[in-house]
Biopython code that builds the backbone (N, CA, C, O; Angstrom):
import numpy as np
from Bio.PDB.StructureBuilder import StructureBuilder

atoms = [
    (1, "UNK", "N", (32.508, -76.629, 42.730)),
    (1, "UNK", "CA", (31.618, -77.078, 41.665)),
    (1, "UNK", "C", (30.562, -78.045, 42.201)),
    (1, "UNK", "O", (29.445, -78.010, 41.686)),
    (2, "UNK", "N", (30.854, -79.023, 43.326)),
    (2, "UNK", "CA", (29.958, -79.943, 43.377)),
    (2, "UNK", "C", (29.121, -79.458, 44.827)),
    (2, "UNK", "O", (28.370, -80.191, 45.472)),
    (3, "UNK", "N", (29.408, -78.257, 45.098)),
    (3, "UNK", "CA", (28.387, -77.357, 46.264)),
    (3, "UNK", "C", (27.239, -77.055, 45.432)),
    (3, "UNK", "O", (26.117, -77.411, 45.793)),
    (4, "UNK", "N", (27.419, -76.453, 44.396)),
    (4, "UNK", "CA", (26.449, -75.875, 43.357)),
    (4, "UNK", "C", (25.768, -76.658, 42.626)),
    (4, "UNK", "O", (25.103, -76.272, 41.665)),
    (5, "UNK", "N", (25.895, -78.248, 43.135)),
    (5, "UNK", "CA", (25.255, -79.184, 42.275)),
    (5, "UNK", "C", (24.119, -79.681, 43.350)),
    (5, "UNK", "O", (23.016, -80.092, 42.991)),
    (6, "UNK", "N", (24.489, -79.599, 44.549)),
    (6, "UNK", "CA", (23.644, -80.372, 45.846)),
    (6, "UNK", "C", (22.428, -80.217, 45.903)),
    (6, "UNK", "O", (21.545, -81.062, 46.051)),
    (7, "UNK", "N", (22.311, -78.193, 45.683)),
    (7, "UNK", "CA", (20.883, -78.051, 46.023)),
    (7, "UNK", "C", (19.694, -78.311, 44.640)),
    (7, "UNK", "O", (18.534, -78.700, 44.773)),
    (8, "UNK", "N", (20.228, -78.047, 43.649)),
    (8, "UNK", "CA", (19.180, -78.676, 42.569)),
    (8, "UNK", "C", (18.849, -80.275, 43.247)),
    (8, "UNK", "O", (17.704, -80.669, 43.468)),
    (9, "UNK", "N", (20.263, -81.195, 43.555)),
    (9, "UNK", "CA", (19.669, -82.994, 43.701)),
    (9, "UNK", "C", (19.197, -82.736, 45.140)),
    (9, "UNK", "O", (18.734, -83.831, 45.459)),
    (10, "UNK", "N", (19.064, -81.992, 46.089)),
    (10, "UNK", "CA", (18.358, -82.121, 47.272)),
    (10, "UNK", "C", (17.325, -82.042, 47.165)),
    (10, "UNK", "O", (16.519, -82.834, 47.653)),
    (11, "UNK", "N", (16.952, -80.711, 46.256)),
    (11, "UNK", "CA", (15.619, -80.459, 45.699)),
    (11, "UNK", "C", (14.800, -81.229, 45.477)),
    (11, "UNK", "O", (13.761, -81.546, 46.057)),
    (12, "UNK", "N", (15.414, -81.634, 44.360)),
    (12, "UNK", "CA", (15.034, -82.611, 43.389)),
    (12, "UNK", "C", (14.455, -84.129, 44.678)),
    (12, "UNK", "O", (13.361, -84.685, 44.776)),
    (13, "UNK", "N", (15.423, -84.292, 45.252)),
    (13, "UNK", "CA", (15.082, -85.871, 46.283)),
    (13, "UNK", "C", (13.733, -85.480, 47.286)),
    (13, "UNK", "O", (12.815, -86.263, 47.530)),
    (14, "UNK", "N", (13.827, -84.321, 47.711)),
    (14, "UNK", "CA", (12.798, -84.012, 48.293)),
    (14, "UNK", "C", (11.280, -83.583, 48.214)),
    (14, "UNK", "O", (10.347, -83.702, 49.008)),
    (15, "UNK", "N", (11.387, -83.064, 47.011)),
    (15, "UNK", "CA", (9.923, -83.167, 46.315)),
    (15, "UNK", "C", (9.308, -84.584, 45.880)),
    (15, "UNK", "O", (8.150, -84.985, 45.994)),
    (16, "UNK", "N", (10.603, -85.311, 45.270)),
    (16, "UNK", "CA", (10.223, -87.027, 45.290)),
    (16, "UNK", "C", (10.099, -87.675, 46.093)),
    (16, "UNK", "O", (9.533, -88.734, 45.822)),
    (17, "UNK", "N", (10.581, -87.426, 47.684)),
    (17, "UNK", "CA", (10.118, -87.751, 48.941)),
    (17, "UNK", "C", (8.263, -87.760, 48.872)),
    (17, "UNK", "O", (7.371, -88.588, 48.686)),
    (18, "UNK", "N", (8.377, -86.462, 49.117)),
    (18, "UNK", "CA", (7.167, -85.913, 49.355)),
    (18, "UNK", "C", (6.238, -86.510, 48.240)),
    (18, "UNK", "O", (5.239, -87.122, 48.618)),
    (19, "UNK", "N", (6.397, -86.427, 47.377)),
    (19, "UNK", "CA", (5.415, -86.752, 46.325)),
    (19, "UNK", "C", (4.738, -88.491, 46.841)),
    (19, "UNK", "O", (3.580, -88.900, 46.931)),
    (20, "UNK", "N", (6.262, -89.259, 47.126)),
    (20, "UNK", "CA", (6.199, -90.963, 47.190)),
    (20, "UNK", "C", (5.277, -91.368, 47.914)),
    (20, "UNK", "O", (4.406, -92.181, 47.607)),
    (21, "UNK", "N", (5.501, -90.537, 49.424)),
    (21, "UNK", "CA", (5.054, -90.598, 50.899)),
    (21, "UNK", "C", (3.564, -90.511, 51.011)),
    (21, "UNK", "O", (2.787, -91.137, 51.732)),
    (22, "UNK", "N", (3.277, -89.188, 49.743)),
    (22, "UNK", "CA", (1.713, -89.004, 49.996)),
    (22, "UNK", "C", (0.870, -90.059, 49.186)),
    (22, "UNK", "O", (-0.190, -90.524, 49.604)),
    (23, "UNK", "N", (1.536, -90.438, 47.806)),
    (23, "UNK", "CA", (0.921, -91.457, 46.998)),
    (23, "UNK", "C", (0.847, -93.074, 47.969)),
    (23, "UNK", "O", (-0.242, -93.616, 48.158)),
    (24, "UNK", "N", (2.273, -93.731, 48.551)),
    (24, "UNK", "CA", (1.833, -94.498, 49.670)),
    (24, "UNK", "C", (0.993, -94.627, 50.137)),
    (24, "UNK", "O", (0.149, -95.523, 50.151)),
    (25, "UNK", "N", (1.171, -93.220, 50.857)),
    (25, "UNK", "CA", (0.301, -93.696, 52.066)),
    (25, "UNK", "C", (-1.218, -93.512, 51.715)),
    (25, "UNK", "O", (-2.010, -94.006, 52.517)),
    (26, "UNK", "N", (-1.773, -92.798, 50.506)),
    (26, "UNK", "CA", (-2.701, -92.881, 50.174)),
    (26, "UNK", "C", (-3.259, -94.325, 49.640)),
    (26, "UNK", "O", (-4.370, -94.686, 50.031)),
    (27, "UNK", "N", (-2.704, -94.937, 48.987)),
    (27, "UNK", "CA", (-2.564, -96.647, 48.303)),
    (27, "UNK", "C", (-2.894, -97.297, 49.668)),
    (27, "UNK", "O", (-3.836, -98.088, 49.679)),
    (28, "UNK", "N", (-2.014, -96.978, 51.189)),
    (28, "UNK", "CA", (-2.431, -97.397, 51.928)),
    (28, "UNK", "C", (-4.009, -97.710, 52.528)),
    (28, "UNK", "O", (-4.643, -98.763, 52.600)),
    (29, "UNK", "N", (-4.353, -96.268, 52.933)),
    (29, "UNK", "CA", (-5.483, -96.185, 53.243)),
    (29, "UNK", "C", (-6.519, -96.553, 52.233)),
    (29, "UNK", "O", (-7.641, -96.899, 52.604)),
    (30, "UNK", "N", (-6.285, -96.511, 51.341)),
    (30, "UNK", "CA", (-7.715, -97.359, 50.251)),
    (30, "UNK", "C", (-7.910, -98.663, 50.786)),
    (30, "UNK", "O", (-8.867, -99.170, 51.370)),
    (31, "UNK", "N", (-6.563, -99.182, 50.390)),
    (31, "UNK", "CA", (-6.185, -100.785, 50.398)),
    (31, "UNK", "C", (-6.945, -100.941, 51.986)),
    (31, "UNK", "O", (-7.702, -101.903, 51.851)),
    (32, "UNK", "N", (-7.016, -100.646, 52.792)),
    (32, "UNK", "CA", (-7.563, -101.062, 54.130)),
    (32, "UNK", "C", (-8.966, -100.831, 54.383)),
    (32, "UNK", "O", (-9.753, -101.482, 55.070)),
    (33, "UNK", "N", (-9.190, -99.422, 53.465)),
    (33, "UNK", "CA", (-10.711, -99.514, 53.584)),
    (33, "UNK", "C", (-11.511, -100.436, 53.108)),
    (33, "UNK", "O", (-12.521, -100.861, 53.669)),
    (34, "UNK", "N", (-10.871, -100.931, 51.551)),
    (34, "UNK", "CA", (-11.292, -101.912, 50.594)),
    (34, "UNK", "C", (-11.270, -103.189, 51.856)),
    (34, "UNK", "O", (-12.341, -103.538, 52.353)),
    (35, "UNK", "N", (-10.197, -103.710, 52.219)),
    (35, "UNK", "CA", (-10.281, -104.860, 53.165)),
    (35, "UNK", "C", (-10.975, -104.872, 54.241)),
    (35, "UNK", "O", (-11.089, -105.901, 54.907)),
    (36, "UNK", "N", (-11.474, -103.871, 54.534)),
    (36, "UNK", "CA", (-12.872, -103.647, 55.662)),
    (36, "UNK", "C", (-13.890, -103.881, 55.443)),
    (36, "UNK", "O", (-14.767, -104.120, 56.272)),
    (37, "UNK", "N", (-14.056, -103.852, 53.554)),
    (37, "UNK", "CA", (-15.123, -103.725, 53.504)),
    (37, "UNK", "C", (-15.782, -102.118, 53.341)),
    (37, "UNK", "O", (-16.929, -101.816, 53.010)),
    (38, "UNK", "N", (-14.962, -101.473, 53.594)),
    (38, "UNK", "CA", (-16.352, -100.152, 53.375)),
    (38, "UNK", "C", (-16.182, -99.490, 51.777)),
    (38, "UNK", "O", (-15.502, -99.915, 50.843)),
    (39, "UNK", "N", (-16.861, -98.574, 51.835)),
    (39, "UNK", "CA", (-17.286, -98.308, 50.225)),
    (39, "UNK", "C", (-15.608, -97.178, 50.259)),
    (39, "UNK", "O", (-15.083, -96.388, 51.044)),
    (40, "UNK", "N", (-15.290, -97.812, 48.757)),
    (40, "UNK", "CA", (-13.873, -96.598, 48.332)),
    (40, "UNK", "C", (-14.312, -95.158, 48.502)),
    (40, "UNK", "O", (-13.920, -94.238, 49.219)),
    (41, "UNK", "N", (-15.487, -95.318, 47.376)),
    (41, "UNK", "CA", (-15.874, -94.585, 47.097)),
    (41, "UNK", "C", (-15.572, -92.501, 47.477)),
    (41, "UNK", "O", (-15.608, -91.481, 46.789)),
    (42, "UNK", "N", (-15.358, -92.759, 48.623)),
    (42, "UNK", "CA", (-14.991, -91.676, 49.749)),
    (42, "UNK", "C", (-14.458, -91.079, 49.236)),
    (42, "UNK", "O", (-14.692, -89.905, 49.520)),
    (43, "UNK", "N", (-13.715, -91.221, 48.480)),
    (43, "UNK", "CA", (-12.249, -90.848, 47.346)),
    (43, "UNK", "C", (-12.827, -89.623, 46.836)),
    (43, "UNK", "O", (-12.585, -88.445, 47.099)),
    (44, "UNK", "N", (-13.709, -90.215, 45.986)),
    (44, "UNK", "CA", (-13.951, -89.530, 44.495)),
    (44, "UNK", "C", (-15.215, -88.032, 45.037)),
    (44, "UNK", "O", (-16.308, -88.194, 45.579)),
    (45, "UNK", "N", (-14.745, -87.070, 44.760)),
    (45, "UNK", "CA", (-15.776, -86.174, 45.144)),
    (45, "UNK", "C", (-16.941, -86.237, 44.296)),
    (45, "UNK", "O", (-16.925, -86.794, 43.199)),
    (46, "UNK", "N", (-18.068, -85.605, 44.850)),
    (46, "UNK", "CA", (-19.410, -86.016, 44.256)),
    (46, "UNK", "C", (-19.741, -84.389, 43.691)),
    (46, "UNK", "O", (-19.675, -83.401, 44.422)),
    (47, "UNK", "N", (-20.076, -84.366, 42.350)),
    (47, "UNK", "CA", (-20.160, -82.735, 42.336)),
    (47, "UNK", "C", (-21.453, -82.751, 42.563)),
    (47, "UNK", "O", (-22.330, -83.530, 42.191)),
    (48, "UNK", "N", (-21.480, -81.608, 43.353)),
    (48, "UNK", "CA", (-22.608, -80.589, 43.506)),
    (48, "UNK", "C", (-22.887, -79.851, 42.985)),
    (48, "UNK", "O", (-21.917, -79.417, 42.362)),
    (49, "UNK", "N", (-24.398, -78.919, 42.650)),
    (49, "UNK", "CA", (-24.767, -78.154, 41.700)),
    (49, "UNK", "C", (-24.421, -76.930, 42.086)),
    (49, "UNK", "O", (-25.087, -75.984, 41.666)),
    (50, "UNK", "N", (-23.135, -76.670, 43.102)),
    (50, "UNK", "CA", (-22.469, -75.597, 43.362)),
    (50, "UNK", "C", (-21.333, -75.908, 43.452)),
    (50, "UNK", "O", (-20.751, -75.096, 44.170)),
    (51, "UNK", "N", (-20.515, -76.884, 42.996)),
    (51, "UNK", "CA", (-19.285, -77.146, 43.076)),
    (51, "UNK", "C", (-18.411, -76.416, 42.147)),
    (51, "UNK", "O", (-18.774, -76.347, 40.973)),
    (52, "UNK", "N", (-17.256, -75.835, 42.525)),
    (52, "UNK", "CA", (-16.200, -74.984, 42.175)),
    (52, "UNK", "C", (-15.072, -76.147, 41.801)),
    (52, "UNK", "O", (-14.791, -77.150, 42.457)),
    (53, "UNK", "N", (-14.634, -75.791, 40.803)),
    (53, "UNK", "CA", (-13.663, -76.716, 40.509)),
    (53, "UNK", "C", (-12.119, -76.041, 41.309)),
    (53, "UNK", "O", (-11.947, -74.822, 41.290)),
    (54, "UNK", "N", (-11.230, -76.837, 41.881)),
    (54, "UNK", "CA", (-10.072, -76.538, 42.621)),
    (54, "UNK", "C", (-9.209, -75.873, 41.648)),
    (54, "UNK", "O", (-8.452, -75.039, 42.145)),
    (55, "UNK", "N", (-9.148, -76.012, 40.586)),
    (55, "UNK", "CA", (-8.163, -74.377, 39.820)),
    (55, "UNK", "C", (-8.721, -73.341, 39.441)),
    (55, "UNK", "O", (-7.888, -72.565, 38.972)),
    (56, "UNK", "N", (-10.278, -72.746, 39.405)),
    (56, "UNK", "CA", (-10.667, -71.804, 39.664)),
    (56, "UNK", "C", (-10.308, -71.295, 40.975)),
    (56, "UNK", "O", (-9.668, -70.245, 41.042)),
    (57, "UNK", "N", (-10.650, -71.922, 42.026)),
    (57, "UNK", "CA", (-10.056, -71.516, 43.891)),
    (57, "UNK", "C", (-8.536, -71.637, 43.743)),
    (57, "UNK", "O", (-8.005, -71.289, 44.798)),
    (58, "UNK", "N", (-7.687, -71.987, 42.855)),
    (58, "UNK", "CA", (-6.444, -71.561, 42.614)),
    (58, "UNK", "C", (-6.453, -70.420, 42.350)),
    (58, "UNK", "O", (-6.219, -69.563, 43.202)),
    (59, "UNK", "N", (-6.737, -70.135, 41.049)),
    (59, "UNK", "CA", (-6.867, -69.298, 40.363)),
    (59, "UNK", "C", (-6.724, -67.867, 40.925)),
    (59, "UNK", "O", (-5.729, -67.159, 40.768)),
    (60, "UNK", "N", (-7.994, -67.486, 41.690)),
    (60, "UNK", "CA", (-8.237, -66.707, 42.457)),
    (60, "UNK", "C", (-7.703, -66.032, 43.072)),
    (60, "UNK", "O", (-7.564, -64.815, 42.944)),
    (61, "UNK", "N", (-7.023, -67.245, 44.427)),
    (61, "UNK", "CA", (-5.814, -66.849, 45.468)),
    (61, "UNK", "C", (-4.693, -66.391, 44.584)),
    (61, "UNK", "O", (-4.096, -65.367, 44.917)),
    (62, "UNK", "N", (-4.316, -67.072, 43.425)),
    (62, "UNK", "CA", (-2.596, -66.609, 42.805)),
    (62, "UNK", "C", (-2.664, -65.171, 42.275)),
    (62, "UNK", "O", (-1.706, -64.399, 42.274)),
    (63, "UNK", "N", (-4.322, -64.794, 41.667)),
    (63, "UNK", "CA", (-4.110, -63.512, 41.301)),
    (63, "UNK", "C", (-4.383, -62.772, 42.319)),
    (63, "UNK", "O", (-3.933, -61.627, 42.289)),
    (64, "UNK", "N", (-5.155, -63.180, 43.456)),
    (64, "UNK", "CA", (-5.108, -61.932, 44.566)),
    (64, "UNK", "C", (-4.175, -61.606, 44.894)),
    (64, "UNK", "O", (-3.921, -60.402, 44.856)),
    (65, "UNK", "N", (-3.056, -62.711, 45.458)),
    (65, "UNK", "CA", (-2.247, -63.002, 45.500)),
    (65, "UNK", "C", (-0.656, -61.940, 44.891)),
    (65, "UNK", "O", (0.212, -61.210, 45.370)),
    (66, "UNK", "N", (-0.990, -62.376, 43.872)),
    (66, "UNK", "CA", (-0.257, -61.723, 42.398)),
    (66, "UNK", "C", (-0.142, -59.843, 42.950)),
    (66, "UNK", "O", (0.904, -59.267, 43.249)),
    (67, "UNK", "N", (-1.224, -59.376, 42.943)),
    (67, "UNK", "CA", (-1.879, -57.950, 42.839)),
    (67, "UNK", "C", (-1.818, -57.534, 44.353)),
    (67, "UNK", "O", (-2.231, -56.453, 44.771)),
    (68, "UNK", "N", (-1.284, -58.470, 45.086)),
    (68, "UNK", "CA", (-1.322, -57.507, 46.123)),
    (68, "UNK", "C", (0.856, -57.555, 46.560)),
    (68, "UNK", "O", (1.561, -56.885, 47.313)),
    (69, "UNK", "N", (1.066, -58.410, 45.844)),
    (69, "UNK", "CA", (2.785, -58.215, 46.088)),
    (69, "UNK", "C", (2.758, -57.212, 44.726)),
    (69, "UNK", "O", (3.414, -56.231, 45.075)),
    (70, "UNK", "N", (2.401, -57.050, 43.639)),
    (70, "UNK", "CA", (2.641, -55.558, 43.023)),
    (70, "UNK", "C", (2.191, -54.795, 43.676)),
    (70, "UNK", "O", (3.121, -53.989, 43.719)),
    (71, "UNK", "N", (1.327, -54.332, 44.345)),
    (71, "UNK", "CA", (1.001, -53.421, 45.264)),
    (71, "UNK", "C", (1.910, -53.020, 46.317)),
    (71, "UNK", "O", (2.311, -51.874, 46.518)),
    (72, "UNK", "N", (2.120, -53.772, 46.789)),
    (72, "UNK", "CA", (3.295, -53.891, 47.914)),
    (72, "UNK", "C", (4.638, -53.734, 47.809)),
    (72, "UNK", "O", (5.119, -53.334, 48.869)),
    (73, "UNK", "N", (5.528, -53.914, 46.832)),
    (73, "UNK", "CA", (6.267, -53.396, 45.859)),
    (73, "UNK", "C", (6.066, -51.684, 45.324)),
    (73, "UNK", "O", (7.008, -50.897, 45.223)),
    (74, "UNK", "N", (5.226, -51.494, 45.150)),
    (74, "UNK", "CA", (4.939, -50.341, 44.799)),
    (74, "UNK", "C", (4.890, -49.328, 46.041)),
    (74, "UNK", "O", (5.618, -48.338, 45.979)),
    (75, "UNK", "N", (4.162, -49.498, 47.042)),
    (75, "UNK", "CA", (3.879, -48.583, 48.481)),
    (75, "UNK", "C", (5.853, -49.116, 49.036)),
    (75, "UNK", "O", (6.679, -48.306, 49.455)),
    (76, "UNK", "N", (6.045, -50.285, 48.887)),
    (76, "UNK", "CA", (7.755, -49.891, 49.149)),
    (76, "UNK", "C", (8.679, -48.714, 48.533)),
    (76, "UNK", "O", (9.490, -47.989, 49.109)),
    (77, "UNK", "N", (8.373, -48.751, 47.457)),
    (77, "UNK", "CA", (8.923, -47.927, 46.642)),
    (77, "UNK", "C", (8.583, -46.540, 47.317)),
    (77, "UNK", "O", (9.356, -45.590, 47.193)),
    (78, "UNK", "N", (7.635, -46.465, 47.897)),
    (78, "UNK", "CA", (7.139, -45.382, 47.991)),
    (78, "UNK", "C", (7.750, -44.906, 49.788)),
    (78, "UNK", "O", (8.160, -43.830, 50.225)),
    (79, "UNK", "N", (7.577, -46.135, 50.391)),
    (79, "UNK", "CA", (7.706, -45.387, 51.581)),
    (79, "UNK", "C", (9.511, -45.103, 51.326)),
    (79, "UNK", "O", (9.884, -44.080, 51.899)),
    (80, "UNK", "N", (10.282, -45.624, 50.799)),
    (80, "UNK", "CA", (11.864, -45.488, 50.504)),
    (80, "UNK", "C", (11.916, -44.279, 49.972)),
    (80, "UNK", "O", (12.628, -43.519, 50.627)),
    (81, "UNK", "N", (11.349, -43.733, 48.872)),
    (81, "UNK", "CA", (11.358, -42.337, 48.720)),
    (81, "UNK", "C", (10.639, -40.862, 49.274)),
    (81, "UNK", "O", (10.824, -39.656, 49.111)),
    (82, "UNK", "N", (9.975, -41.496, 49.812)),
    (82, "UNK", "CA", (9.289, -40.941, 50.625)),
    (82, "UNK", "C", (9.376, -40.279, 51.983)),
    (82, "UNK", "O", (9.514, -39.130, 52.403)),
    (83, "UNK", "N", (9.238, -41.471, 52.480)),
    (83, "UNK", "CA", (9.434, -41.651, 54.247)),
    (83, "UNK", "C", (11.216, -41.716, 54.280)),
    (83, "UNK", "O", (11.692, -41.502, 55.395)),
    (84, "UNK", "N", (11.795, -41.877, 53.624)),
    (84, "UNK", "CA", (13.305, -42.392, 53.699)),
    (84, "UNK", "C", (13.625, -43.839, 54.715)),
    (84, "UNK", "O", (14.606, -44.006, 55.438)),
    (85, "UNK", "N", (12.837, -44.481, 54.568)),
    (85, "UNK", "CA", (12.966, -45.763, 55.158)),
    (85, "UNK", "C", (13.689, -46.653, 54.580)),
    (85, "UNK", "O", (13.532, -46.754, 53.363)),
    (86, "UNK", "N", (14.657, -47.533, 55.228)),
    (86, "UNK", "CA", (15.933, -48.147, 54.813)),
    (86, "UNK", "C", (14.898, -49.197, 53.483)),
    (86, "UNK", "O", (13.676, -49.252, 53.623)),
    (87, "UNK", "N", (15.432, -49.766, 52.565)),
    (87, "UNK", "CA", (14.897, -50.205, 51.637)),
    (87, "UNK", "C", (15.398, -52.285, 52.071)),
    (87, "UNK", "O", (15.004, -53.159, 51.299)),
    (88, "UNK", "N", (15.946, -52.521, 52.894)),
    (88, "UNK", "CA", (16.506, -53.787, 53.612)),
    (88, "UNK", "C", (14.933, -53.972, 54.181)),
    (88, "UNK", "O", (14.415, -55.074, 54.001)),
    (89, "UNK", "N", (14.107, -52.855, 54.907)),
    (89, "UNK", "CA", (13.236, -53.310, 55.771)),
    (89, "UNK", "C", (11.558, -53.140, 54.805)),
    (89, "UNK", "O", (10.550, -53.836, 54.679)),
    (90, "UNK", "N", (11.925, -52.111, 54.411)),
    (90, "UNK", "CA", (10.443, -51.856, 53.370)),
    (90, "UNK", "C", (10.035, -52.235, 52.508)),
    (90, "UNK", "O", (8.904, -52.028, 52.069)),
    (91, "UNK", "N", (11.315, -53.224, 51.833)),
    (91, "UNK", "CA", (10.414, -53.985, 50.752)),
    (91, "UNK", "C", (10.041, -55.111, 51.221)),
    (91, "UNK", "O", (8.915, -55.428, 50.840)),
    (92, "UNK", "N", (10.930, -56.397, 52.416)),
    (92, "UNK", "CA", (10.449, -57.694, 52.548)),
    (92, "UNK", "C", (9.120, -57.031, 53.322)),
    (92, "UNK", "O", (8.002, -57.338, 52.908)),
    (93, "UNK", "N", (9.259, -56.155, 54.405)),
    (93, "UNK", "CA", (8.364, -56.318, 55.358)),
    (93, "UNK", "C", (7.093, -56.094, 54.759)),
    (93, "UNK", "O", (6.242, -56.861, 55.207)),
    (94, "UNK", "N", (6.468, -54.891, 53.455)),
    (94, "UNK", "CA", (5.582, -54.780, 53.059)),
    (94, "UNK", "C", (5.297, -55.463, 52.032)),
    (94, "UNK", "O", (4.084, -55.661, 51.961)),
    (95, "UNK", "N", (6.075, -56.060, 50.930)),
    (95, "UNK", "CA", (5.771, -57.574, 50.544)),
    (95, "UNK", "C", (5.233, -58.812, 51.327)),
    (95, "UNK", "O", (4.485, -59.614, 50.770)),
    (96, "UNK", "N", (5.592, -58.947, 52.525)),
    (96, "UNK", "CA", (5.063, -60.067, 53.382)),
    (96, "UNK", "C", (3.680, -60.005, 53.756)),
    (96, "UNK", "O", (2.775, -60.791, 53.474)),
    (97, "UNK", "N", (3.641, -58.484, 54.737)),
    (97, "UNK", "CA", (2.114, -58.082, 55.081)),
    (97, "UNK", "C", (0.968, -58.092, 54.011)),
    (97, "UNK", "O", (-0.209, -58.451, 54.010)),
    (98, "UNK", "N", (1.901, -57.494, 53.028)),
    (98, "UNK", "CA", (0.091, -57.367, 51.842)),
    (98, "UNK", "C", (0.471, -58.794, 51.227)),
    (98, "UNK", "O", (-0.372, -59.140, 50.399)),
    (99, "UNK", "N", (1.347, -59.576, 51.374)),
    (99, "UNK", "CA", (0.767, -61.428, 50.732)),
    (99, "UNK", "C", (0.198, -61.820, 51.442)),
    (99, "UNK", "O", (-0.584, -62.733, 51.175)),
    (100, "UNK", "N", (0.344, -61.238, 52.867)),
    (100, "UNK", "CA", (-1.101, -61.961, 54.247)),
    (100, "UNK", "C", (-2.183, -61.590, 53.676)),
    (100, "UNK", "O", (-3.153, -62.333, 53.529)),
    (101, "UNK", "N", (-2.120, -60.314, 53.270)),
    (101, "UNK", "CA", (-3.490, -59.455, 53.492)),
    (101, "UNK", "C", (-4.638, -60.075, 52.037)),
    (101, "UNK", "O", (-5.832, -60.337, 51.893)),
    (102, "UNK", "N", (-3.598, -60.076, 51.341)),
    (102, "UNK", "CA", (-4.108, -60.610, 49.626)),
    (102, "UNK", "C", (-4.525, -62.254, 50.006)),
    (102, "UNK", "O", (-5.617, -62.699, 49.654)),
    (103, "UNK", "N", (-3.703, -62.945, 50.630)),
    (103, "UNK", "CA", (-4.592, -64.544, 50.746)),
    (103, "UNK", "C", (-5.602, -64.411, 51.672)),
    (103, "UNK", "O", (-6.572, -65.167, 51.619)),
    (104, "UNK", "N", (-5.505, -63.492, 52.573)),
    (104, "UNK", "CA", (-6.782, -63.493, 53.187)),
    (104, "UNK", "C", (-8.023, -62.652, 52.371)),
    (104, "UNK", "O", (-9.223, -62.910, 52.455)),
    (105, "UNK", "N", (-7.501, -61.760, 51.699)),
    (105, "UNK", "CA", (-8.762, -61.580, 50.651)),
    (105, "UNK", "C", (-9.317, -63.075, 49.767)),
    (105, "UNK", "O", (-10.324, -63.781, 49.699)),
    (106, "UNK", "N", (-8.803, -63.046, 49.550)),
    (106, "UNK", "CA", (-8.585, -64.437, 48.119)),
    (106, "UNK", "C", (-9.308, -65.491, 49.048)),
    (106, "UNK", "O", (-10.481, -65.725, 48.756)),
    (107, "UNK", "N", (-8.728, -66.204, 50.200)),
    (107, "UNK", "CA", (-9.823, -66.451, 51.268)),
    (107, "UNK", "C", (-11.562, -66.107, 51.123)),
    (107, "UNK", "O", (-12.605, -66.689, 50.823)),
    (108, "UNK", "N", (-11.183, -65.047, 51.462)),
    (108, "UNK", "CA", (-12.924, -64.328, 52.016)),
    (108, "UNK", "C", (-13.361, -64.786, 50.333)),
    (108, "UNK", "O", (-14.178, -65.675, 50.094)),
    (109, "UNK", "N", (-12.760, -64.121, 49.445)),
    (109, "UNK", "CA", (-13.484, -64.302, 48.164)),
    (109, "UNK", "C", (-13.890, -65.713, 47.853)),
    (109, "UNK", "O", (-15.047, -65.898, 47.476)),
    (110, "UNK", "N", (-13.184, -66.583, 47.951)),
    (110, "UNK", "CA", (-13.639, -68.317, 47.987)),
    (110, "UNK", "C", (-14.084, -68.554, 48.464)),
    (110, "UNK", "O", (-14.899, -69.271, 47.883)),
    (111, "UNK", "N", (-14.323, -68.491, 49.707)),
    (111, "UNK", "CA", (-15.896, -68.396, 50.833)),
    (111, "UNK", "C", (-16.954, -67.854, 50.531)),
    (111, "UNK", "O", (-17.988, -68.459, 50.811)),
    (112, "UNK", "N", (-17.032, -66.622, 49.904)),
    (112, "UNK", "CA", (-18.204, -66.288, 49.404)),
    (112, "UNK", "C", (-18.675, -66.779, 48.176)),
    (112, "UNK", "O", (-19.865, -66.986, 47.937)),
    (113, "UNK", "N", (-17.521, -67.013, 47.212)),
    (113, "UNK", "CA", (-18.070, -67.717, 46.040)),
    (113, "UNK", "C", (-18.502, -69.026, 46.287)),
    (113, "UNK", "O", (-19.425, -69.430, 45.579)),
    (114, "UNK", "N", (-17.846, -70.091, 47.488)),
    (114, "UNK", "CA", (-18.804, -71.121, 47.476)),
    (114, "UNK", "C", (-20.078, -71.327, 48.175)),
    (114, "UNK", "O", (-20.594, -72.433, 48.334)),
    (115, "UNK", "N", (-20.695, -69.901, 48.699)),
    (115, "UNK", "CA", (-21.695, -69.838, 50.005)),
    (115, "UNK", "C", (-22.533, -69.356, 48.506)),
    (115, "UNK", "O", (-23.700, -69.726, 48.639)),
    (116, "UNK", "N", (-22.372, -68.771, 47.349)),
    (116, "UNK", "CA", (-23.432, -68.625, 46.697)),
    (116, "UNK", "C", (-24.274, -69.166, 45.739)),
    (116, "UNK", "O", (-25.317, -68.853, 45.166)),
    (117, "UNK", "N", (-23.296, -70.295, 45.754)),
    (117, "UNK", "CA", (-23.376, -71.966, 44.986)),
    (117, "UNK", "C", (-23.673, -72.790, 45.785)),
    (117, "UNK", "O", (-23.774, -73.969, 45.446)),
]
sb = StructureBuilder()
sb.init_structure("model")
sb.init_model(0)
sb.init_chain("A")
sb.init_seg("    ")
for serial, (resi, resn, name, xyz) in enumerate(atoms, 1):
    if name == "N":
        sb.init_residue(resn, " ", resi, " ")
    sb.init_atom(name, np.array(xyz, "f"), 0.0, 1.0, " ", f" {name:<3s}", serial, name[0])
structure = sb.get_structure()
């Protein structure tokens, strides 16, 4: 019973790690710039009259993203009935390749959407 309890509180401690560490050390680095003297400012992004907001460029990647593991899922399916290829190797392996292939679309596509702004 208390095996099955660990990994939720490991979880759980380690995302609150992570979360603590980056807020720190961020508090850090202000706090020193401020005592230098130089402008905070650095922080705060400045929009531009082509600026993309960061959950649209989410956005993007999760559905390329999204559409290319249904895809990939699907051509598994296919090479298993098909090709008779063991189904252990054809679904991770072509799930993996087309989630490369889909963030690197999703990529190119965010590059071009911010090169036209």
């Amino acid at each position: 019973m208390a095996e099955g309890l660990l990994i939720p509180i490991g979880f759980f401690l380690m995302v609150f790690g992570i979360v603590y560490l980056f807020l720190s050390t961020r508090n850090k680095e202000r706090l020193a710039l401020i005592e230098k003297g130089a402008d905070a400012n650095i922080f705060v992004r400045q929009k531009k009259s082509g600026y993309i907001p960061g959950w649209k460029i989410f956005l993007i990647n999760f559905a390329v993203l999204l559409i290319s593991v249904g895809a990939a899922i699907f051509i598994a399916s296919l090479l298993v009935e098909i090709l008779g290829v063991y189904e252990e190797v054809a679904y991770p392996g072509t799930i993996f390749a087309m989630a490369g292939v889909g963030l690197l679309v999703g990529f190119n596509m965010t590059k071009k959407l911010e090169k036209e702004d």
